[in-house]
TORKOLNU-440130 format. One line per 8 residues: number of its first residue (from 1); for each residue x, y, z of N, C-alpha, C, CB. Coordinates in steps of 0.02 Angstrom, whole numbers, padded with zeros to 5 digits. Each point is the difference from the previous one (the first is absolute). Glycine has a CB too. Layout:
BEGIN
NUM = X,Y,Z,X,Y,Z,X,Y,Z,X,Y,Z | ... .
//
This chain:
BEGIN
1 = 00042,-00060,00000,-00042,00060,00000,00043,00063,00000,-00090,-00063,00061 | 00154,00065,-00022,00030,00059,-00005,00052,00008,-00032,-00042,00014,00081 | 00032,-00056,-00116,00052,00010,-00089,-00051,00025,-00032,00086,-00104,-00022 | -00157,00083,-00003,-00049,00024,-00048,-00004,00068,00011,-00064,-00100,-00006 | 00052,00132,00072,00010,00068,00046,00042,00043,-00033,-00011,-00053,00105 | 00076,00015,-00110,00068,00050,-00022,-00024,00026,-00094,00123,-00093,00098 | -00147,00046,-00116,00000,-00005,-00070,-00065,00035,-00018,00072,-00110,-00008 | -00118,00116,00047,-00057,00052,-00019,00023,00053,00028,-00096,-00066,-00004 .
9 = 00142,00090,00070,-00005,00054,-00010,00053,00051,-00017,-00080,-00040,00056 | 00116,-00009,-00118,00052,00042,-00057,-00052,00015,-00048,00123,-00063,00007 | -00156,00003,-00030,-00076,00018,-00053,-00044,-00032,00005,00044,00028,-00075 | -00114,00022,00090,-00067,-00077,00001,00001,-00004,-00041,-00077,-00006,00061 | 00024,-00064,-00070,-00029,00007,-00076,00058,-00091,-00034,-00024,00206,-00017 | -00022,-00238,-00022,00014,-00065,-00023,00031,00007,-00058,-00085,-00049,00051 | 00137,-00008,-00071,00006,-00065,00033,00069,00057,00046,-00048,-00147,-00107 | 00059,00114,00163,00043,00028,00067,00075,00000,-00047,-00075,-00066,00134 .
17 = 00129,00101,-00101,00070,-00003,-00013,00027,-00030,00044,00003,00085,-00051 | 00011,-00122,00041,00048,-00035,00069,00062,00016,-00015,-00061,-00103,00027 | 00099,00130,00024,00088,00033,00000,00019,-00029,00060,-00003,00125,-00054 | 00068,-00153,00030,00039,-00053,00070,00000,00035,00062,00089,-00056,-00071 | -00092,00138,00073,-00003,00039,00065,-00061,-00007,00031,00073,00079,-00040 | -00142,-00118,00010,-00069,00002,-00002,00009,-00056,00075,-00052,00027,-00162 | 00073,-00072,00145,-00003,-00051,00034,00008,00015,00084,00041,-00058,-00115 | -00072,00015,00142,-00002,00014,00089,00028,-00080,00022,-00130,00100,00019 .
25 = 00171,-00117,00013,00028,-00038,00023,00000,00012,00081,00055,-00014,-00116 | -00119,-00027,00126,-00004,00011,00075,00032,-00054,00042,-00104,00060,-00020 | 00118,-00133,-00003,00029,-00054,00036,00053,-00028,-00048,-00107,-00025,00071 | 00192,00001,-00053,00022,-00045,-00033,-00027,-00090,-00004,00087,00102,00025 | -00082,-00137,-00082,-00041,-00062,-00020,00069,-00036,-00004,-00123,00038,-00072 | 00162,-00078,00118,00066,-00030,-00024,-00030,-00034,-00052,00076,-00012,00103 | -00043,-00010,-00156,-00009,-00028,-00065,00006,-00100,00040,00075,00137,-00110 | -00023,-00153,00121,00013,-00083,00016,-00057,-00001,00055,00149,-00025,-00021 .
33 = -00163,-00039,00009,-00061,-00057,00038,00040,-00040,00031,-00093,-00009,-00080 | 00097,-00015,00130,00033,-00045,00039,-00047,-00055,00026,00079,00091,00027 | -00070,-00149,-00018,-00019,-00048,00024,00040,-00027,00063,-00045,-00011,-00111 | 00015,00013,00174,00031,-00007,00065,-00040,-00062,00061,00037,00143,-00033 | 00004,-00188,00046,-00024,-00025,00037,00042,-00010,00094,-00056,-00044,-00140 | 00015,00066,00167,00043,00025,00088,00002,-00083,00023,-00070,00153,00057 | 00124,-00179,-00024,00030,-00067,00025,00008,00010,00068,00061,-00032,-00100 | -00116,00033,00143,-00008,00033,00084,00005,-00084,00028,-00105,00140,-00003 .
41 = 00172,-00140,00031,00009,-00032,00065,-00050,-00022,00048,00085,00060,-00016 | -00113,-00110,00032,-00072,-00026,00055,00045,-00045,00062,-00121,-00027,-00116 | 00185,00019,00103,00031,-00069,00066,00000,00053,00038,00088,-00106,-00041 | -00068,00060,00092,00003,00022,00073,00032,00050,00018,-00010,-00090,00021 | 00083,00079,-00027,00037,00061,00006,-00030,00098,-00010,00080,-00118,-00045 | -00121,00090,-00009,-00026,00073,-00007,-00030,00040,00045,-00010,-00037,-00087 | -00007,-00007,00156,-00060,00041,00032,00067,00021,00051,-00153,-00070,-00013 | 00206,00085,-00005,00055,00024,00057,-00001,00074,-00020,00087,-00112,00015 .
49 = -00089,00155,00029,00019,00072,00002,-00049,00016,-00040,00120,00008,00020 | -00177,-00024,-00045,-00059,00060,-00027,00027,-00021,-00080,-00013,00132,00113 | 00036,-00180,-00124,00006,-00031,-00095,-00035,00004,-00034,00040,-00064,00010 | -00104,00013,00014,-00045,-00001,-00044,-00044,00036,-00015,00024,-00070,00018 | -00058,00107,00042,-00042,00056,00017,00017,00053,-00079,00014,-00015,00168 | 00077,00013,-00143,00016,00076,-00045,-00008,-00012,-00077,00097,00043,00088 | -00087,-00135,-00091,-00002,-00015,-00078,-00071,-00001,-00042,00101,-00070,00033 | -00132,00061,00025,-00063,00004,00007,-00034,00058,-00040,00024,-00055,00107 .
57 = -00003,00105,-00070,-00017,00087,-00007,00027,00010,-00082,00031,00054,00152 | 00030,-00085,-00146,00014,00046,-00091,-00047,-00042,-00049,00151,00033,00006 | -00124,-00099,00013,-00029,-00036,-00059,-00104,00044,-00022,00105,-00153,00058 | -00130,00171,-00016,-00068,00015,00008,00011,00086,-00020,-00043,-00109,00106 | 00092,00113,-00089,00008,00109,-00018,00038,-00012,-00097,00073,00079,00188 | -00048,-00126,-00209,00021,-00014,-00073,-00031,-00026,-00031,00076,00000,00019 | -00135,-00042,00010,-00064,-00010,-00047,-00059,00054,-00029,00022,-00100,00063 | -00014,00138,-00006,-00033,00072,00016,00032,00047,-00066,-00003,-00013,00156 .
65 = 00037,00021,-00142,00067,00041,-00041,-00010,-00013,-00084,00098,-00027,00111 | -00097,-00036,-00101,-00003,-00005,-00085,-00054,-00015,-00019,00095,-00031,-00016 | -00179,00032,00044,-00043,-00026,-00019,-00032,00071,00004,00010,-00133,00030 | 00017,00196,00001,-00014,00072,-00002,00051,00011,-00062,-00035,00035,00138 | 00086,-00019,-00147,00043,00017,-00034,00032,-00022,-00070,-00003,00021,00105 | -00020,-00077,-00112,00029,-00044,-00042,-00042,-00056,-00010,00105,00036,00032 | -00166,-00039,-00061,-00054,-00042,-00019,00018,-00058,-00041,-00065,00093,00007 | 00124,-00069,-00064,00004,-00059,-00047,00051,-00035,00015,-00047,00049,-00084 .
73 = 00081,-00059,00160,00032,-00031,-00008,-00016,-00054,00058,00068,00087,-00068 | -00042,-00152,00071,-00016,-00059,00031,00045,-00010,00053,-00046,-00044,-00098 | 00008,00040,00162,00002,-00021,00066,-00031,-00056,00029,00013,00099,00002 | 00056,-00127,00017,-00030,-00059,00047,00042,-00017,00067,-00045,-00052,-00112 | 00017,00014,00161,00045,-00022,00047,-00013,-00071,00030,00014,00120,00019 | 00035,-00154,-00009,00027,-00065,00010,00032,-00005,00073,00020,-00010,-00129 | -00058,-00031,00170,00017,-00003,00061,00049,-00066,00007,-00112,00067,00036 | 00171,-00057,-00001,00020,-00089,00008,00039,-00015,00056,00007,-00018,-00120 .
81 = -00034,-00062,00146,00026,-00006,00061,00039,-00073,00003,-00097,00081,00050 | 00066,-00113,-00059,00030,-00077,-00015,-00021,-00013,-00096,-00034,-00060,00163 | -00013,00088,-00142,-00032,00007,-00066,-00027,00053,-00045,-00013,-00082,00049 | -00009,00096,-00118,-00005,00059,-00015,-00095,00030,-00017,00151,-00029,-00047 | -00169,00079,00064,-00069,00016,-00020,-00014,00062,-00029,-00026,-00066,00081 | -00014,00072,-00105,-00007,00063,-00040,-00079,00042,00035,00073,-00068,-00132 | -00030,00124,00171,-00043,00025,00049,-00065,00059,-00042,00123,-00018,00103 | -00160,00048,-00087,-00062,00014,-00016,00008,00058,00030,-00063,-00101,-00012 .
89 = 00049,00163,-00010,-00003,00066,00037,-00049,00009,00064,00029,00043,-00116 | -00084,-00081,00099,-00038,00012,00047,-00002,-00071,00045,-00063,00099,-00073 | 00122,-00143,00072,00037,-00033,00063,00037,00022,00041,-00005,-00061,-00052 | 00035,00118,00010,00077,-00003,00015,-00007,00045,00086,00067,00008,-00164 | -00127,00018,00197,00014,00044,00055,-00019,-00041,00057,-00019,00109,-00060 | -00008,-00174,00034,-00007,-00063,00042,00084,-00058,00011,-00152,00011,-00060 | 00170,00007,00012,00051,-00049,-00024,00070,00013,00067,-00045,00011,-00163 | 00091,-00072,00187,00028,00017,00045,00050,-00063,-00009,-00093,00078,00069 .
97 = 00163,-00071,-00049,00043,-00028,00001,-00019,-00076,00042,00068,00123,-00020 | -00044,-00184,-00006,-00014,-00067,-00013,00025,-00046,00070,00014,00025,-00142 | -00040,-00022,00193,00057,-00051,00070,-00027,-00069,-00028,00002,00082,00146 | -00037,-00093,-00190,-00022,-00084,-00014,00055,-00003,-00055,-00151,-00019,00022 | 00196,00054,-00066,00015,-00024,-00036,00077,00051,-00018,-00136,-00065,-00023 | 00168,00055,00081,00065,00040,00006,00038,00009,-00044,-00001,-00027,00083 | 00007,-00026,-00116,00071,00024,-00080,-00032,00039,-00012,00057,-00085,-00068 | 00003,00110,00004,00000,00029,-00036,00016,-00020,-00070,00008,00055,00093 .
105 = -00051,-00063,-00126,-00008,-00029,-00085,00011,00051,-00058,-00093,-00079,00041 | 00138,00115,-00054,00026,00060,-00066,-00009,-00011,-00041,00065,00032,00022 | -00042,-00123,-00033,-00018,-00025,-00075,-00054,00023,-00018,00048,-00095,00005 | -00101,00052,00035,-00074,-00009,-00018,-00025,00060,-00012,-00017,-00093,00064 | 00020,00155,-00036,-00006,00050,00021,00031,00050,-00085,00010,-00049,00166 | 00032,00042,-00200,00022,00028,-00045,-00044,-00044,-00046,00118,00048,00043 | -00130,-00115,-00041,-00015,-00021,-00067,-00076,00007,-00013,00098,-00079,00002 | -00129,00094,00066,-00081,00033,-00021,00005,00065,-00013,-00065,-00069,00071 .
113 = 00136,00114,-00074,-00018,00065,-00010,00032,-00005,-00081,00003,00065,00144 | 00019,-00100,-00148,00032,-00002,-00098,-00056,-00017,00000,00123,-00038,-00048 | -00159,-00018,00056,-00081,-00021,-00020,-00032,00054,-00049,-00022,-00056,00123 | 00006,00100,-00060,-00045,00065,-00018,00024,00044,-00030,-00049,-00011,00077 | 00087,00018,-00058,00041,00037,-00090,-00016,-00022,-00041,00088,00019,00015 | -00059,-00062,-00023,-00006,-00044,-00072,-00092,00028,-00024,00103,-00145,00045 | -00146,00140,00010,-00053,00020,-00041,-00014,00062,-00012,-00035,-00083,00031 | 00071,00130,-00019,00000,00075,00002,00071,00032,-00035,-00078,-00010,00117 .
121 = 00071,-00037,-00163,00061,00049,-00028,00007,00069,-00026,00016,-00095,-00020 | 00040,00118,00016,00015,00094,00011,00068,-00002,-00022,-00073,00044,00116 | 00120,-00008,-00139,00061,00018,-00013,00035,00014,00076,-00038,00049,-00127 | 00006,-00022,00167,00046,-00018,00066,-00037,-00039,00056,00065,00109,-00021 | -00039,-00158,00028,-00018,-00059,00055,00060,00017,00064,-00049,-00112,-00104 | 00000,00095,00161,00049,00016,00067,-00050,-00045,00040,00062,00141,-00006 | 00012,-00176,00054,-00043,-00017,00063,00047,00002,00038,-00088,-00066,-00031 | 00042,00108,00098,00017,00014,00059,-00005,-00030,00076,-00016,00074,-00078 .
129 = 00076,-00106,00084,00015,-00030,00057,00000,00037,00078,00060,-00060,-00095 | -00085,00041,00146,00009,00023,00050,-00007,-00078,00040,-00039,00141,-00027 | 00104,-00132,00078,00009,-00043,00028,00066,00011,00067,-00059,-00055,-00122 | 00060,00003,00187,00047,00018,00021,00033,-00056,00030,-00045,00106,00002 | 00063,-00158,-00053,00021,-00065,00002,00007,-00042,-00066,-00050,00012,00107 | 00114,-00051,-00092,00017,-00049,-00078,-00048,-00046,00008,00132,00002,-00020 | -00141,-00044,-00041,-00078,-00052,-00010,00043,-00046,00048,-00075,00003,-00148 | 00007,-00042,00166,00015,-00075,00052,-00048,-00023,-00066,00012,00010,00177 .
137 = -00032,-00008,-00213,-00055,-00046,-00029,00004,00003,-00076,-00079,00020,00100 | 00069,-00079,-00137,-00001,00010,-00076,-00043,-00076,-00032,00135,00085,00001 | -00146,-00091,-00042,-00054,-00044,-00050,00055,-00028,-00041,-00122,00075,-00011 | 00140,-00145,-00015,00043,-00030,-00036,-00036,-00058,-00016,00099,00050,00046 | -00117,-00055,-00088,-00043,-00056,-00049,-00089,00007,00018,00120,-00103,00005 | -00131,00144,00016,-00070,00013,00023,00002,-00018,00094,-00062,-00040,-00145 | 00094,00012,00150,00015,-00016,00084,00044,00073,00041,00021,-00158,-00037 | -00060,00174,00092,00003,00039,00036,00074,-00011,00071,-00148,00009,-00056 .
145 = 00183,00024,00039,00084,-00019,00057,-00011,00063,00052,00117,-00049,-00107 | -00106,00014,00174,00025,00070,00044,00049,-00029,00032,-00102,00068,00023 | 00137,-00008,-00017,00060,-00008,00048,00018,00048,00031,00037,-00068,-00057 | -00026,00078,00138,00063,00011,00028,00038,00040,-00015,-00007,-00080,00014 | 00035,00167,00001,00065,00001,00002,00065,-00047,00035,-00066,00097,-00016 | 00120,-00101,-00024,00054,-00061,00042,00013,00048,00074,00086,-00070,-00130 | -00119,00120,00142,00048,00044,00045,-00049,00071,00018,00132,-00048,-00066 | -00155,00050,00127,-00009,00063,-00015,00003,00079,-00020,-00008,-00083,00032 .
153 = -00028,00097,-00069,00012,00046,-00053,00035,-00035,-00061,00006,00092,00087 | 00009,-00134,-00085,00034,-00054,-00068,-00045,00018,-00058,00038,-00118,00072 | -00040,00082,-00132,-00020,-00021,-00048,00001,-00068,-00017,00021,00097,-00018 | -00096,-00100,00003,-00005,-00069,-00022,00005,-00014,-00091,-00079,-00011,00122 | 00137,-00021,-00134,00014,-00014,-00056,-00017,-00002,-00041,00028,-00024,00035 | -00066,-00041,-00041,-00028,-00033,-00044,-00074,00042,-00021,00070,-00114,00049 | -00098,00155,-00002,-00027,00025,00007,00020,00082,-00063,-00020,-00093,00134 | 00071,00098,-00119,00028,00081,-00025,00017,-00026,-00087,00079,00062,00144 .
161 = -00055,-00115,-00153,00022,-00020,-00065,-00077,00007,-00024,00119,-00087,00016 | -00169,00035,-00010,-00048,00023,-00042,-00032,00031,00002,00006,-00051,-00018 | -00014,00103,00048,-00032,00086,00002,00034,00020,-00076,00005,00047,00160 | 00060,-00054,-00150,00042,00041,-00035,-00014,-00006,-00063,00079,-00004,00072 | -00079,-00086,-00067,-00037,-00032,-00101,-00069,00061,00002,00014,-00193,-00007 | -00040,00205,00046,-00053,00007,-00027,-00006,00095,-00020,-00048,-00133,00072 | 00102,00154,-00032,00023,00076,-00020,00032,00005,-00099,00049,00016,00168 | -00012,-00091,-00152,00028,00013,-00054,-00057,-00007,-00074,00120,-00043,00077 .
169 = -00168,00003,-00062,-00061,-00009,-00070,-00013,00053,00023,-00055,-00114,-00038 | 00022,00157,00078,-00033,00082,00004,00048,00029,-00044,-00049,00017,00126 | 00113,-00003,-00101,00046,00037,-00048,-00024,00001,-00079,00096,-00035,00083 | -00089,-00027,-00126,00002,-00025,-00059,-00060,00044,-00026,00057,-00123,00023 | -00111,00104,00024,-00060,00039,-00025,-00011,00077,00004,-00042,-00103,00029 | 00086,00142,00006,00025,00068,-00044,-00031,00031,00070,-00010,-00005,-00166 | -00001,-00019,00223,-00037,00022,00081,00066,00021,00025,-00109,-00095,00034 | 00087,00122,00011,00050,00057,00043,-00029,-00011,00074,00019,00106,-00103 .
177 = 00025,-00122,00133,-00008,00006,00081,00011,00015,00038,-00010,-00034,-00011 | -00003,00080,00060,00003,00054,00042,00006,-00031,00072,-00068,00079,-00083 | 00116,-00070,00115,-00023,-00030,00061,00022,00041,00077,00008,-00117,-00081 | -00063,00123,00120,-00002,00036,00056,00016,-00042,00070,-00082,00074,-00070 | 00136,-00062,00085,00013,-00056,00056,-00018,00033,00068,00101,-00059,-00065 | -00123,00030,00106,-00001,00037,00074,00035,-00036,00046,-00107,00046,-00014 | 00159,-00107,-00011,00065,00004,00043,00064,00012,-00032,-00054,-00073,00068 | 00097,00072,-00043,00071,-00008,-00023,00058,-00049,00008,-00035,00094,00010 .
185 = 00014,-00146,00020,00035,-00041,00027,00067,-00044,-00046,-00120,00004,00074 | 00177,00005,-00051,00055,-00031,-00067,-00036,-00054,-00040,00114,00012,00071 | -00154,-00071,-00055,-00012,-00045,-00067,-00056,00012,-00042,00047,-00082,00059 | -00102,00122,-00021,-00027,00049,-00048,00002,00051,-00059,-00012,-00032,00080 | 00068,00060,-00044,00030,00041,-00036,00037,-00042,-00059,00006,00083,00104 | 00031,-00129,-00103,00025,-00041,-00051,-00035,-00026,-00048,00062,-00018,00069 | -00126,-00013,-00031,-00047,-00016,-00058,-00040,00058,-00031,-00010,-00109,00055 | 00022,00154,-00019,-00039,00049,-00050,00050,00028,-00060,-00081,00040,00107 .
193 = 00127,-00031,-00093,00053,00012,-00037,00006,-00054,-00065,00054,00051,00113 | -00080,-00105,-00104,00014,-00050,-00055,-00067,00013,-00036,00083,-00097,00061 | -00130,00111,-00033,-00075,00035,-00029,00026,00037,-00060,-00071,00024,00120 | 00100,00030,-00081,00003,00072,-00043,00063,-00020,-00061,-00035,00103,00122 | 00066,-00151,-00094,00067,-00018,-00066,-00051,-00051,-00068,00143,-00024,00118 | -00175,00019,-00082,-00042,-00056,-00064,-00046,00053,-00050,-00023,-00124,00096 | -00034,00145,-00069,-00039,00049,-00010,00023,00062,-00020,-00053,-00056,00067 | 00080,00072,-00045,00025,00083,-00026,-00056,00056,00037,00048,-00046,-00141 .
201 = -00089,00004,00211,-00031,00071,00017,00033,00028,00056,-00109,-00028,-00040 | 00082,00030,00103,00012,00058,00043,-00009,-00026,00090,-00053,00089,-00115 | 00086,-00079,00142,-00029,-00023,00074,00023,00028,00040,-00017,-00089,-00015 | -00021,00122,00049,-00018,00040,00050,-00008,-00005,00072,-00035,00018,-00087 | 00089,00004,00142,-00003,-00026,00063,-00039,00039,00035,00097,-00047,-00005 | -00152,00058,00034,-00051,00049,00017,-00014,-00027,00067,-00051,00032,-00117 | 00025,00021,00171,-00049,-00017,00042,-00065,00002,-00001,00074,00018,00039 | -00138,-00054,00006,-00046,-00003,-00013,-00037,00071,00013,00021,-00124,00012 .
209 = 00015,00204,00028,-00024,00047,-00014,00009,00044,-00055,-00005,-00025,00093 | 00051,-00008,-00123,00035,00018,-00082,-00038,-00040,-00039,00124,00020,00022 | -00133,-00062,-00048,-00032,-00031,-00045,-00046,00039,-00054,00013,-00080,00089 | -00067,00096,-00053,-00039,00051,-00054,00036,00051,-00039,-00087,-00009,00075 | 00108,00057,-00032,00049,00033,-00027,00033,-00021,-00064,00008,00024,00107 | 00025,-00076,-00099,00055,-00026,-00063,-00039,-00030,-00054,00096,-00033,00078 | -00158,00005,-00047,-00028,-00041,-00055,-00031,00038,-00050,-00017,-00085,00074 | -00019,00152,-00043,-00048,00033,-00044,00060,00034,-00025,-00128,00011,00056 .
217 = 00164,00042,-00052,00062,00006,-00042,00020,-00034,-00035,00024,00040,00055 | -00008,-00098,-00043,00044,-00046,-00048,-00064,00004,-00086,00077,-00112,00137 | -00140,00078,-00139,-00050,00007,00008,-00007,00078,-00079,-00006,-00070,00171 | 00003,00080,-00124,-00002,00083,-00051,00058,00016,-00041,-00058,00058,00090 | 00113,-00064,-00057,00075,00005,-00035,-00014,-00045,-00072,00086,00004,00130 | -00110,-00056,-00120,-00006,-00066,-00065,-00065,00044,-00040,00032,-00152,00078 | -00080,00169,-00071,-00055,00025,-00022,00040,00054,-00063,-00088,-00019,00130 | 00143,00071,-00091,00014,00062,-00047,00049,-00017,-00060,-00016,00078,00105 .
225 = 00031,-00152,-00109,00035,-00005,-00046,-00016,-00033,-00064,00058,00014,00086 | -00056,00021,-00117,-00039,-00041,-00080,00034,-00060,-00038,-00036,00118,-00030 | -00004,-00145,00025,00046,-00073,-00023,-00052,00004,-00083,00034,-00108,00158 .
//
């Protein structure tokens, strides 16, 4: 309406002139669509120091965000604890970290979020990890393994190798993974490090009163860049 404005009142009267100075540009429209699916942590560990609560809060303030802001692009979130689920917005303020089912399953947990990609494809695919522990849990021939760190705070192996297979098919498929840690602990830190050497994305040592903060930034930072 207040471009037509500019252009009647240089001259009324039909058919209109439109002049590039005519134009009113009241909001930027980033051009790229992204397809995103959030990988929220449900084991046990999470309910330490206000984790889940906080993962809680973004994951529900970034659905918000882009379902105000960013309509065409695809949101989802994937809860996982031993096992992986694909949570529901209007679960998710019920939804609460898992004491029946303490591991932690990444595999499973990444391969329902390639899933949904896969049905939402976009030129930029991302999924976003939040978590504050290496997997105890993974799926190998359709059969379900848990294990044990050898040690506390350890890593469980066998456990970390096939997460990793399964980082590495995400890779292939052109996904990017972001990951928000809320510990730091040395074998964490190592395996995350082998994350980010496979993948080529990003990981992030945050606290759970930081979190939002970084996420919705991070978040927007990806939005302004045109692919």
């Amino acid at each position: 309406v207040a471009t037509l404005k500019h252009a009647l009142a240089r001259k009324a009267g039909v058919p209109l002139e439109l002049r590039p100075e005519d134009f009113e540009i009241y909001e930027n429209d980033y051009a790229s669509s992204s397809s995103t699916v959030l990988c929220l942590d449900m084991s046990w560990s999470m309910s330490w120091e206000g984790r889940f609560a906080a993962a809680k809060k973004v994951a529900m303030a970034m659905e918000t965000l882009i379902r105000s802001k960013f309509p065409r692009d695809f949101f989802s979130i994937v809860g996982f604890y031993t096992r992986a689920v694909e949570l529901k917005l209007k679960d998710l303020p019920e939804a609460s970290w898992n004491m029946g089912d303490p591991f932690t399953n990444l595999q499973d947990g990444l391969r329902l979020a390639s899933d949904l990609l896969g049905r939402h494809p976009s030129r930029n695919q991302h999924i976003i990890v939040i978590t504050d522990g290496q997997p105890t849990a993974y799926f190998l021939n359709k059969r379900l393994y848990c294990e044990w760190p050898l040690s506390f705070g350890g890593i469980s192996m066998r456990a970390a190798q096939e997460t990793l297979k399964e980082v590495e098919r995400i890779t292939r498929k052109g996904i990017t993974i972001n990951t928000f840690m809320l510990d730091d602990s040395p074998s964490l830190r190592a395996f995350v490090d082998k994350m980010t050497q496979i993948n080529r994305g990003r990981a992030l040592f945050t606290r759970p009163d930081h979190l939002g903060e970084y996420m919705l930034v991070d978040y927007l930072s990806k939005k302004r860049k045109r692919v």
